[in-house]
PyMOL CGO cylinders between C-alpha atoms (Angstrom):
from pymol import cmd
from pymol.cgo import CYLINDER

trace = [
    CYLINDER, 0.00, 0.00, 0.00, 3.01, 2.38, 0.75, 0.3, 1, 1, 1, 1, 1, 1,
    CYLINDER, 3.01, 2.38, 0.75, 3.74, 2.17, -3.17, 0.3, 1, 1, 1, 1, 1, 1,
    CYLINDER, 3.74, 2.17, -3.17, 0.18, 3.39, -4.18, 0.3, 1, 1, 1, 1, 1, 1,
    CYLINDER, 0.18, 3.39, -4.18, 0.53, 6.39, -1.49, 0.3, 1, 1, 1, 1, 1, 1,
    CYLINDER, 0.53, 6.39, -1.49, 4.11, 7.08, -2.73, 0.3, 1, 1, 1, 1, 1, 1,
    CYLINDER, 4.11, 7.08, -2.73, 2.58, 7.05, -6.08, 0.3, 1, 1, 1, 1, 1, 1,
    CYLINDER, 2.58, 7.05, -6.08, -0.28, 9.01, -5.28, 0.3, 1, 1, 1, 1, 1, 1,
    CYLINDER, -0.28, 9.01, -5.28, 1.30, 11.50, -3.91, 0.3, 1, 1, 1, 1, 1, 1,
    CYLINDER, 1.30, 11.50, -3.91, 4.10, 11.84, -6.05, 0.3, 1, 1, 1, 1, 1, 1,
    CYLINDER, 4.10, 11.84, -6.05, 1.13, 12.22, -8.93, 0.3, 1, 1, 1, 1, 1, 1,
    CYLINDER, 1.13, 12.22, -8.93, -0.38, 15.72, -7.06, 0.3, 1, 1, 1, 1, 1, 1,
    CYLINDER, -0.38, 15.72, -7.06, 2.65, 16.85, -6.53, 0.3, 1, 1, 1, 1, 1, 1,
    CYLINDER, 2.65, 16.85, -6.53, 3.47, 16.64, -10.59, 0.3, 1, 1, 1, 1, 1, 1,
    CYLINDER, 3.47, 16.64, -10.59, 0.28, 17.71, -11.24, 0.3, 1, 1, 1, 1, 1, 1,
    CYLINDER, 0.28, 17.71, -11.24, 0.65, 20.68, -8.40, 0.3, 1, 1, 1, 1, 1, 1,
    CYLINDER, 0.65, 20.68, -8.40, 3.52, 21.85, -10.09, 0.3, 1, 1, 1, 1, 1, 1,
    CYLINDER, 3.52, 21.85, -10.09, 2.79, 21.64, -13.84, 0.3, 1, 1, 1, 1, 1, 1,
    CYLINDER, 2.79, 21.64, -13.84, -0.16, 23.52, -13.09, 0.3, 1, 1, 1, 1, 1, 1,
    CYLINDER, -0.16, 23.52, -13.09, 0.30, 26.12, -10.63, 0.3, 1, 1, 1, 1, 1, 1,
    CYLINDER, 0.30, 26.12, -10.63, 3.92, 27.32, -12.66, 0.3, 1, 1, 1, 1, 1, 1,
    CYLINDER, 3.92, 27.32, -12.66, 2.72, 27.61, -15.85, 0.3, 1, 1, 1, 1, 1, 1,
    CYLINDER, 2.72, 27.61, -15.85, 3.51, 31.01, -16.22, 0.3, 1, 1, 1, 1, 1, 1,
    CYLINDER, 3.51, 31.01, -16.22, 0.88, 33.76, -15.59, 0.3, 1, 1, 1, 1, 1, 1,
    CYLINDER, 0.88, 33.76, -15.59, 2.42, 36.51, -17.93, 0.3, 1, 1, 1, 1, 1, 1,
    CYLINDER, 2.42, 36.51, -17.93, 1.60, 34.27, -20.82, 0.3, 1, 1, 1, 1, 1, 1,
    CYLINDER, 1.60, 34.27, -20.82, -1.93, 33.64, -20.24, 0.3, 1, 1, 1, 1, 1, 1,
    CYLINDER, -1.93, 33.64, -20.24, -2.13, 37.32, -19.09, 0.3, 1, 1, 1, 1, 1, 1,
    CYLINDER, -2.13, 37.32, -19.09, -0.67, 38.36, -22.67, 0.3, 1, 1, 1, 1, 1, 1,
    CYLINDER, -0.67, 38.36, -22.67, -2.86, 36.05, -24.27, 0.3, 1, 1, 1, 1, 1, 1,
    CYLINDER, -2.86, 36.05, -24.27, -6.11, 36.95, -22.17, 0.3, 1, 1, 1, 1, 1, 1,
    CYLINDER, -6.11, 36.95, -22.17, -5.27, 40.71, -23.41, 0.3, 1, 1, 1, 1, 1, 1,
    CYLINDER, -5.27, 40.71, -23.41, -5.08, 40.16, -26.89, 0.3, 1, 1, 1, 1, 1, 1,
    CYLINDER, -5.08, 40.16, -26.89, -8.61, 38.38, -27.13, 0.3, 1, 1, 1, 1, 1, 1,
    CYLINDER, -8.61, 38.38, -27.13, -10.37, 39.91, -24.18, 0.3, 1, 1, 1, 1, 1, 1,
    CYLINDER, -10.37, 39.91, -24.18, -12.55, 42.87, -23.37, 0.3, 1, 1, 1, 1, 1, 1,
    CYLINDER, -12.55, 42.87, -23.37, -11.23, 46.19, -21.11, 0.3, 1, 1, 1, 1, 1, 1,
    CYLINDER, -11.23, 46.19, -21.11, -14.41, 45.96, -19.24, 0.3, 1, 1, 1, 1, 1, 1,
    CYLINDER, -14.41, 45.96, -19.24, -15.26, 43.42, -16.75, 0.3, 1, 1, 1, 1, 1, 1,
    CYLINDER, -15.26, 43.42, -16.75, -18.32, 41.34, -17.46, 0.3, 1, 1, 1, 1, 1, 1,
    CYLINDER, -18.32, 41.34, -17.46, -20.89, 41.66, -14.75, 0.3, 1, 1, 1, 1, 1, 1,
    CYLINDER, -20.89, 41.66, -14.75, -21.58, 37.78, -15.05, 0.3, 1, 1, 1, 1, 1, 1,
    CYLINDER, -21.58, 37.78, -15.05, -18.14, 36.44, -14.73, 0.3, 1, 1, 1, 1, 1, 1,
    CYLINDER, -18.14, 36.44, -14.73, -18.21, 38.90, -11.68, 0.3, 1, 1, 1, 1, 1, 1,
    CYLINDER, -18.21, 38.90, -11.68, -20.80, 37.24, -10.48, 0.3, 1, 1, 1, 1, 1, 1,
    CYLINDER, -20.80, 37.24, -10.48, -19.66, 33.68, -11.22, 0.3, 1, 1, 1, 1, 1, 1,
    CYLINDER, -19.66, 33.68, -11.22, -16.05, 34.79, -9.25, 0.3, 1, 1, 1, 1, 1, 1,
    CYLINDER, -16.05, 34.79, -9.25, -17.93, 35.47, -6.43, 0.3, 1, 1, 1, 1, 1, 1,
    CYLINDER, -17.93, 35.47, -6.43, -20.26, 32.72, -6.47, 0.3, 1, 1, 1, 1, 1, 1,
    CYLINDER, -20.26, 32.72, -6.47, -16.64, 30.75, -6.26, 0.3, 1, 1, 1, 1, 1, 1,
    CYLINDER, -16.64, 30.75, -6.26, -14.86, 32.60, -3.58, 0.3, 1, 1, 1, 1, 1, 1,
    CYLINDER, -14.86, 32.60, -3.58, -17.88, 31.51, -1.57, 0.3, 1, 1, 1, 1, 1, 1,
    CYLINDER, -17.88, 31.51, -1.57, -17.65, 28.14, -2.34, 0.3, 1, 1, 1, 1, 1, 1,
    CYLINDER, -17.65, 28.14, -2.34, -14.00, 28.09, -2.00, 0.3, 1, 1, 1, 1, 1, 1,
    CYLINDER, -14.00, 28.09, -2.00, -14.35, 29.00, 1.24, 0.3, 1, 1, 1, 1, 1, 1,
    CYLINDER, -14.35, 29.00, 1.24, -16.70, 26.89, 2.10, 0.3, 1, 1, 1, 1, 1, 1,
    CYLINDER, -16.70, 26.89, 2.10, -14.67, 24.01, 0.36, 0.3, 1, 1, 1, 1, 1, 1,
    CYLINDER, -14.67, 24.01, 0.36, -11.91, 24.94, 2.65, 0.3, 1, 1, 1, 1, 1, 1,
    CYLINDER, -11.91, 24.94, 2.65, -14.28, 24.55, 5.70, 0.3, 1, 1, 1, 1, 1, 1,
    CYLINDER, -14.28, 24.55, 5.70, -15.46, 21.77, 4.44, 0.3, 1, 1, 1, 1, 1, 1,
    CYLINDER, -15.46, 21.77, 4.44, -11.63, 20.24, 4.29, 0.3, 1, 1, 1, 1, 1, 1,
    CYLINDER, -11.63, 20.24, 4.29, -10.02, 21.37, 7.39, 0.3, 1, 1, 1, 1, 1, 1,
    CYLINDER, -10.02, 21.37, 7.39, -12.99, 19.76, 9.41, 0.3, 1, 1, 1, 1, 1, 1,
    CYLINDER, -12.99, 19.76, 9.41, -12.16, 16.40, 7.45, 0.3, 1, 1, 1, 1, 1, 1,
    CYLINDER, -12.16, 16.40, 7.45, -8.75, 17.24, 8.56, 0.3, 1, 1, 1, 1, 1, 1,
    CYLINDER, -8.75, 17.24, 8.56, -10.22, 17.22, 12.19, 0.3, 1, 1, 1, 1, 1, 1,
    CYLINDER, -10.22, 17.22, 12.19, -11.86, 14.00, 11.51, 0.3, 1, 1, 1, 1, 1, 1,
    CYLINDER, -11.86, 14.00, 11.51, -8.29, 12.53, 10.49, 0.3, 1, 1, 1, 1, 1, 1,
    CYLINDER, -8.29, 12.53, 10.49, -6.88, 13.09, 13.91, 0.3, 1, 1, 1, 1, 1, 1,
    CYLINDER, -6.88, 13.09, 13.91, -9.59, 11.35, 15.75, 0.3, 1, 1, 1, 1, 1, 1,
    CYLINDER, -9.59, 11.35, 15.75, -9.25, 7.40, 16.08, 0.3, 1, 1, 1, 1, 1, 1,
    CYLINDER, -9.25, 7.40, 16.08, -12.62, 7.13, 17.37, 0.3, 1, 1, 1, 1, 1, 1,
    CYLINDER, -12.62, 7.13, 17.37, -14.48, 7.67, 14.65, 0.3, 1, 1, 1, 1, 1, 1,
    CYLINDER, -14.48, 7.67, 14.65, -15.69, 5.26, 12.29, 0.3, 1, 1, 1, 1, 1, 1,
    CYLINDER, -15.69, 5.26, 12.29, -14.86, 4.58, 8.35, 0.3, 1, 1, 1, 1, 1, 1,
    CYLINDER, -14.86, 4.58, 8.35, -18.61, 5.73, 7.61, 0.3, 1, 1, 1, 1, 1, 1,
    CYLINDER, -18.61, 5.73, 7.61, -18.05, 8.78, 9.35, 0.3, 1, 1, 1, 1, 1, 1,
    CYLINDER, -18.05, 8.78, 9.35, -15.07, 9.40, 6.91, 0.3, 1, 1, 1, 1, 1, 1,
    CYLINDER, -15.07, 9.40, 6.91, -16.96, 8.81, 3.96, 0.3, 1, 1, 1, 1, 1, 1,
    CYLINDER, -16.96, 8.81, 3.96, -19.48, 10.98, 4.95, 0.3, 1, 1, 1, 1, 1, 1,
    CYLINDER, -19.48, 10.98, 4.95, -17.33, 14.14, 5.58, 0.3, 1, 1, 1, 1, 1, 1,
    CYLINDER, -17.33, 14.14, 5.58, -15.14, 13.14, 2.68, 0.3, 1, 1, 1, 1, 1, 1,
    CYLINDER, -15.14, 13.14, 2.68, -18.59, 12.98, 0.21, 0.3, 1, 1, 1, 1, 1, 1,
    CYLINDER, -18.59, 12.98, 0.21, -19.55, 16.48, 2.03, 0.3, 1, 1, 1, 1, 1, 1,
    CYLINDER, -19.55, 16.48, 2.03, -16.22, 17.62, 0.15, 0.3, 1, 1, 1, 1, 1, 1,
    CYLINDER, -16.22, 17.62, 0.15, -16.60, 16.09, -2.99, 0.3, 1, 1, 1, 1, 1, 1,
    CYLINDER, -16.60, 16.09, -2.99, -20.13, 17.48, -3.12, 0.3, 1, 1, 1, 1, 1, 1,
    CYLINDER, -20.13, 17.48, -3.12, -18.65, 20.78, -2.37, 0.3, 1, 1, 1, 1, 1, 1,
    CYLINDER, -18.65, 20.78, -2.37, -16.35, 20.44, -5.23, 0.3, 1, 1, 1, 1, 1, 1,
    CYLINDER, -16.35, 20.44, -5.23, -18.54, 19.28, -7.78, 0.3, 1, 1, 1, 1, 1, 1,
    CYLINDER, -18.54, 19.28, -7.78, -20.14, 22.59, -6.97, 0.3, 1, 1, 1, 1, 1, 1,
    CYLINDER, -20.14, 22.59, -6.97, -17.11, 24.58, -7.74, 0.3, 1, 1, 1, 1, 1, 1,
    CYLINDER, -17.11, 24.58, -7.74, -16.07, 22.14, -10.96, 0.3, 1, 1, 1, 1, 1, 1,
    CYLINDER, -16.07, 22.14, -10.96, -19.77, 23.23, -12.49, 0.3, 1, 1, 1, 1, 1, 1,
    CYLINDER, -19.77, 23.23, -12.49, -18.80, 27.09, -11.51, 0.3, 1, 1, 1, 1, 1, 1,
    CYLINDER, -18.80, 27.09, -11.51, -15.72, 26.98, -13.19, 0.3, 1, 1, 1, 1, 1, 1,
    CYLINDER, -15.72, 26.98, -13.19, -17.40, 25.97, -16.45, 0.3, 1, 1, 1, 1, 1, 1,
    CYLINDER, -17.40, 25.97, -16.45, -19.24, 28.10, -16.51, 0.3, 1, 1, 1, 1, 1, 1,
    CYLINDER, -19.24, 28.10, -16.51, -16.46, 30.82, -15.86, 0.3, 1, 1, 1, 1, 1, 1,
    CYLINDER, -16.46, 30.82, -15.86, -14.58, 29.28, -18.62, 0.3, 1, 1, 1, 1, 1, 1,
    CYLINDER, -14.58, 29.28, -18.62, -17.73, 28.98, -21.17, 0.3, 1, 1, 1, 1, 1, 1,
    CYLINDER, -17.73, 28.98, -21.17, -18.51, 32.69, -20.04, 0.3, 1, 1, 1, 1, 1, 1,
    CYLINDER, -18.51, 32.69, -20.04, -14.54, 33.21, -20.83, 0.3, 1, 1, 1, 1, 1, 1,
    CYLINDER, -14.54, 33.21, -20.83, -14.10, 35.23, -24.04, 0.3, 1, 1, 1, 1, 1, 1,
    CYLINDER, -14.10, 35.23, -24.04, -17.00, 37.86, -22.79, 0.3, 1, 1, 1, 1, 1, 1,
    CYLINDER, -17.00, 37.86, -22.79, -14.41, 38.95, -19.54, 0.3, 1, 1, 1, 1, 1, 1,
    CYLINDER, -14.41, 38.95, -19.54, -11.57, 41.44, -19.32, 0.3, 1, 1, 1, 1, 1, 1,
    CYLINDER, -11.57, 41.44, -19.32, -8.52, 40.21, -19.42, 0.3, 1, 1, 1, 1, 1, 1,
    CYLINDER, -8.52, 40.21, -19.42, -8.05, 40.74, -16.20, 0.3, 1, 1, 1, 1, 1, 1,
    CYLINDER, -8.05, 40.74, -16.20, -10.76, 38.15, -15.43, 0.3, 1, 1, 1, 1, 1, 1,
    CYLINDER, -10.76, 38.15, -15.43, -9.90, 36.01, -18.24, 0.3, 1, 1, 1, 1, 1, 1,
    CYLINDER, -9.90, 36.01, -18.24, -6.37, 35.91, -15.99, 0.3, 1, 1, 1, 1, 1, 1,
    CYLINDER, -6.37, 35.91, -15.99, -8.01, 34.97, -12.80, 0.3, 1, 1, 1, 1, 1, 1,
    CYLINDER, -8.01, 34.97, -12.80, -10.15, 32.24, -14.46, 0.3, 1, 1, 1, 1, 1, 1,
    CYLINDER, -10.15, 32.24, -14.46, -6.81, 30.71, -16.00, 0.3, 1, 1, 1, 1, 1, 1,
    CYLINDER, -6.81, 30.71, -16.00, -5.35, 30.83, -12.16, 0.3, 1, 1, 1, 1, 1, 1,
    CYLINDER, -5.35, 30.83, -12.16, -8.50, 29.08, -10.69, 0.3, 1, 1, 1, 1, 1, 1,
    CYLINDER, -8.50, 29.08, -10.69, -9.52, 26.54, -12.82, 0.3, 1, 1, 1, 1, 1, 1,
    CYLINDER, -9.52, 26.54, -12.82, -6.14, 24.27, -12.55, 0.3, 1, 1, 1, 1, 1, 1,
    CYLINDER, -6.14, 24.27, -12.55, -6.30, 24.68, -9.01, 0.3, 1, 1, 1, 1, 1, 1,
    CYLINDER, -6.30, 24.68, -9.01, -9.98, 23.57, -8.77, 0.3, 1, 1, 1, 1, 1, 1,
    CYLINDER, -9.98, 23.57, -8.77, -9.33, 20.50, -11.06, 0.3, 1, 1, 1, 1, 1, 1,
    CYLINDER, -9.33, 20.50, -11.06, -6.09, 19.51, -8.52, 0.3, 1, 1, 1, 1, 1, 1,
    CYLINDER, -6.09, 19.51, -8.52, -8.07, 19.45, -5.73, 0.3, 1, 1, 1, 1, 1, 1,
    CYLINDER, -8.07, 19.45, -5.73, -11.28, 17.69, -7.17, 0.3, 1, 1, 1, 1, 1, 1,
    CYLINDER, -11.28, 17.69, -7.17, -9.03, 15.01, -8.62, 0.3, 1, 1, 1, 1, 1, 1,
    CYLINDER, -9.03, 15.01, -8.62, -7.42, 14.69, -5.08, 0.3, 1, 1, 1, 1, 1, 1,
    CYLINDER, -7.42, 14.69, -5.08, -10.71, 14.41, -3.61, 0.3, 1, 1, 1, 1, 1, 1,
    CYLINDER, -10.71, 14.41, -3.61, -11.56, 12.02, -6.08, 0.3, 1, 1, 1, 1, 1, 1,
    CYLINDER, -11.56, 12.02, -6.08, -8.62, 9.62, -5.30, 0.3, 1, 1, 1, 1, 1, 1,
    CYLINDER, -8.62, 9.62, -5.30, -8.94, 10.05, -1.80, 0.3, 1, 1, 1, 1, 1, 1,
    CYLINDER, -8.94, 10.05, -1.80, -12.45, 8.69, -2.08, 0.3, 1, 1, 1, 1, 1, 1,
    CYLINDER, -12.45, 8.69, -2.08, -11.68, 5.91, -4.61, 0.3, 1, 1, 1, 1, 1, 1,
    CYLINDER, -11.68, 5.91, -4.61, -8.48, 4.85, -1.97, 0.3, 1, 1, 1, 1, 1, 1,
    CYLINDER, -8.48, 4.85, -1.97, -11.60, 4.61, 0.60, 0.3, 1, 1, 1, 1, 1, 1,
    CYLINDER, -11.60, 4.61, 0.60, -13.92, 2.83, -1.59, 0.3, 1, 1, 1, 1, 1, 1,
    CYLINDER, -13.92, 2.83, -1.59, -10.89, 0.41, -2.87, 0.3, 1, 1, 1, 1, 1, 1,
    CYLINDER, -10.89, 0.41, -2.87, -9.95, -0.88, 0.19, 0.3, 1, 1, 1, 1, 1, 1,
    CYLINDER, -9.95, -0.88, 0.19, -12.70, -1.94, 2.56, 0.3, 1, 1, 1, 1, 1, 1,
    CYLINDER, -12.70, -1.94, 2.56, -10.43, -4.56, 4.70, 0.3, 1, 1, 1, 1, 1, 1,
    CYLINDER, -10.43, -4.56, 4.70, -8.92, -1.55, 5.77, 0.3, 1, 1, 1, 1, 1, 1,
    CYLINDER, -8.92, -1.55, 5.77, -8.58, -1.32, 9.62, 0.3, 1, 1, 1, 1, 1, 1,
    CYLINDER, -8.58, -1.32, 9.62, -9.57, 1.80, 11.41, 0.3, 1, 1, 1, 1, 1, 1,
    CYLINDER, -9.57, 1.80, 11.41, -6.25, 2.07, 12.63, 0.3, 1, 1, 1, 1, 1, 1,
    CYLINDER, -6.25, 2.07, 12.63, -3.77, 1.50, 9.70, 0.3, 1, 1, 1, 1, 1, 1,
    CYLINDER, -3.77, 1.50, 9.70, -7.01, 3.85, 7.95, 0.3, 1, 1, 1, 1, 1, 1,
    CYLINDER, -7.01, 3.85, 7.95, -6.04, 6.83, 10.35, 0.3, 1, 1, 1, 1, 1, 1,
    CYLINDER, -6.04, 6.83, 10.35, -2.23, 6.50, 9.72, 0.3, 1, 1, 1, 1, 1, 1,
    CYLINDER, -2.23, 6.50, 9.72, -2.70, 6.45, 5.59, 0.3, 1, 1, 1, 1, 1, 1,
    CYLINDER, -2.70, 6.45, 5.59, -5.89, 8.67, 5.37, 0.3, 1, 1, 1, 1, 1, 1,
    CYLINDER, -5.89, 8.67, 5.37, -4.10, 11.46, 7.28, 0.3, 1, 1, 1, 1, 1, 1,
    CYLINDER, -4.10, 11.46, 7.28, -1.81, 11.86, 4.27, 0.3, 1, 1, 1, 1, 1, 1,
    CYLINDER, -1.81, 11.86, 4.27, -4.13, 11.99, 2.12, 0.3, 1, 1, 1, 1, 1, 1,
    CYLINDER, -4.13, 11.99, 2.12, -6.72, 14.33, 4.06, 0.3, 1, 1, 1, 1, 1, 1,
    CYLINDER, -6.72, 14.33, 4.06, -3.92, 16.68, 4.83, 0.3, 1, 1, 1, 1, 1, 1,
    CYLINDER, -3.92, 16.68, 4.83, -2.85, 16.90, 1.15, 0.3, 1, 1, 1, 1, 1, 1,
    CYLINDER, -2.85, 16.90, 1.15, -6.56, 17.72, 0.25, 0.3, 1, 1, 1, 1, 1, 1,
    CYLINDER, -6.56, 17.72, 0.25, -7.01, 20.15, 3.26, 0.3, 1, 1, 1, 1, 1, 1,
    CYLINDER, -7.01, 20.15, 3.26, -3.74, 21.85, 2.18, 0.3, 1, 1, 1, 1, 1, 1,
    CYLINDER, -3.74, 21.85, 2.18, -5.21, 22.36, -1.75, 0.3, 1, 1, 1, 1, 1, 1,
    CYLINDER, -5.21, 22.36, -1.75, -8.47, 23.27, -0.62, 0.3, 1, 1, 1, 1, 1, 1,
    CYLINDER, -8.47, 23.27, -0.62, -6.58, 26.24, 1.62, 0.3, 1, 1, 1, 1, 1, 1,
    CYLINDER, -6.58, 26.24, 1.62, -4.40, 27.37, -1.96, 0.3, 1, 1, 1, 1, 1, 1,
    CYLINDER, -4.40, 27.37, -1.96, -7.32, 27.15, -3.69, 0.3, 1, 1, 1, 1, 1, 1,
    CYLINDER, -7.32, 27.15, -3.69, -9.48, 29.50, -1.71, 0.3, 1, 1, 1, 1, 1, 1,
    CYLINDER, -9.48, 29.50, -1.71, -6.67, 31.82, -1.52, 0.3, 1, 1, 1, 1, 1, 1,
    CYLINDER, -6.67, 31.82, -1.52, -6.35, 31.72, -5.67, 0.3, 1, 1, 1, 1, 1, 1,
    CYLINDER, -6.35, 31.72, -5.67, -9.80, 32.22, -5.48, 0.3, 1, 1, 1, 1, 1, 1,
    CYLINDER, -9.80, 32.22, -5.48, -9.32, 35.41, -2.81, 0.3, 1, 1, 1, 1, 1, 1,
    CYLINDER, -9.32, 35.41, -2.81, -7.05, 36.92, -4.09, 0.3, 1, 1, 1, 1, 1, 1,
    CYLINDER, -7.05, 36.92, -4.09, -8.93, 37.78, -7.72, 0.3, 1, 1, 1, 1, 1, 1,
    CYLINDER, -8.93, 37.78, -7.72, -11.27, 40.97, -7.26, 0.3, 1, 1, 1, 1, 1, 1,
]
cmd.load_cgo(trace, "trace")
């Protein structure tokens, strides 16, 4: 199992880096040339919609984070908080379309902040999502060898559920 973790991890990590370095200045040159000086009211909208849901995301992970510390809880009680999260995610994946269908109609400014976003809300649902299938996988789990590997994973997730919201903060 220590392979699959190391492999797992080593995967987000990859991923974590590919995305978040791409370099802004060329998606900002590029969201220039084919966007709009004005801000579009709806995208506006739709950034707020997911700075409220990031945050609520991050809630969402840091009390799963929580849960990970306890050794009195029950597998079912981790699946539960952990579907909580991936609920809470699918509600930011379906905002984020619809900031990058709405796209083209932005400033570049916002066209830039939707760029910085969506990778980071696609690394952290497809943590979520491998977190939940490492749950779902391996049922002869015991409660406490699920504490010792869950933590890792529940911490990454926590940890790209706190970058995210910031990404997500820090556009205006």
């Amino acid at each position: 199992m220590s392979t699959k973790r190391s492999g797992y991890l080593s995967s987000l990590a990859f991923l974590l880096v590919a995305f978040v370095s791409v370099p802004v200045a060329l998606q900002a040159a590029g969201a220039q040339a084919a966007g709009t000086s004005e801000d579009s009211q709806k995208i506006s909208a739709l950034l707020s919609q997911a700075r409220q849901e990031a945050s609520q995301l991050q809630r969402e992970a840091s009390e799963m984070e929580s849960f990970a510390r306890s050794k009195q809880l029950t597998r079912q009680c981790h699946l539960f908080q952990l579907t909580a999260v991936k609920e809470q995610a699918n509600k930011m994946l379906g905002t984020v379309e619809k900031l990058d269908k709405a796209r083209a109609t932005g400033s570049a400014r916002q066209q830039e902040a939707i760029d910085r976003i969506k990778p980071a809300v696609y690394l952290l649902a497809a943590s979520i999502q491998a977190t939940f299938d490492h749950l779902k996988d391996d049922p002869g789990e015991t409660e406490t060898s699920l504490c010792s590997q869950y933590k890792e994973y529940v911490t990454t997730i926590a940890e790209l559920a706190r970058k995210t919201a910031k990404v997500v903060g820090e556009v205006r």
